[in-house]
N, C-alpha and C positions, 0 to 999 in steps of 0.2 A: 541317180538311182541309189537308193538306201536297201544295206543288206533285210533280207527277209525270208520266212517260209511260204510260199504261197502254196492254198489248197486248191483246188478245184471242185466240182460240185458232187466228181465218180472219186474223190478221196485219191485222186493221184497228187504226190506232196513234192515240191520242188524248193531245194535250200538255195536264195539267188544270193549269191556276193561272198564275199571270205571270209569272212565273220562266221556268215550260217553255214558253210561248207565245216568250218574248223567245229561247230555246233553239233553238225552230221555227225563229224569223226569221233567227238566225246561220247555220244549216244550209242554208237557203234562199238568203242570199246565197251561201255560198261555193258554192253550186251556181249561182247566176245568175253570180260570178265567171268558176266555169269556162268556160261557156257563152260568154262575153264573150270572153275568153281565145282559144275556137276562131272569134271572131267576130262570134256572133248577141247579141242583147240581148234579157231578161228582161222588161223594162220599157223604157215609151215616156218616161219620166222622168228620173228620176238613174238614172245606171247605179250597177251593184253596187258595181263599182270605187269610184266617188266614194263612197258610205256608207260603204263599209269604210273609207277614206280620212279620211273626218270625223267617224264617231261611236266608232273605236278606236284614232285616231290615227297610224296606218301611215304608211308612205315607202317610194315606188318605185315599178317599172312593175306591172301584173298580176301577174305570174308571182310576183314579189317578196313583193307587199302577201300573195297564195295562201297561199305557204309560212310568212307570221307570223300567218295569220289563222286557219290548219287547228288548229294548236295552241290557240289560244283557244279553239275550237270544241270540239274532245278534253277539252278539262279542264271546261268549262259538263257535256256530254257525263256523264264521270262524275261531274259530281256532285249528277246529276239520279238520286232512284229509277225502275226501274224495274221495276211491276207485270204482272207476267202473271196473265193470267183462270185465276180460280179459284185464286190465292193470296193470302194475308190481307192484306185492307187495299186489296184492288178493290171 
């Protein structure tokens, strides 16, 4: 079994293996990011910011760390398959 997203046909989206699981969690951040960004926080813990900051190495404020982080995100992104129900190999 090769990691992947698989869709379904009512759009419920499941991340299979650890690849796309760690896929999940980059998506998740730059969204707890933005959230941060307009103010609110994600979590009662480390914010988003500091993770993006220390597990990819980034520099700068929010807005900055966003725009280097969205591109990592886009390329994980494609190079993740992605199965829709009822095509070979769901």
């Amino acid at each position: 079994m090769t990691d992947r997203v698989e869709v379904t046909e009512t759009g419920t989206v499941a991340y299979v293996g650890p690849t796309a699981v760690d896929l999940f969690r980059m998506i998740t951040l730059a969204n707890g990011l933005r959230w941060e960004i307009k103010g609110m926080r994600l979590t009662r813990g480390r914010t988003c910011y500091a993770v993006i900051k220390a597990e990819y190495g980034l520099k700068g404020n929010k807005a900055k760390v966003l725009a280097q982080f969205l591109p990592l995100v886009e390329e994980a992104k494609a190079q993740m398959p992605v199965v829709r129900e009822g095509e070979e190999g769901a």
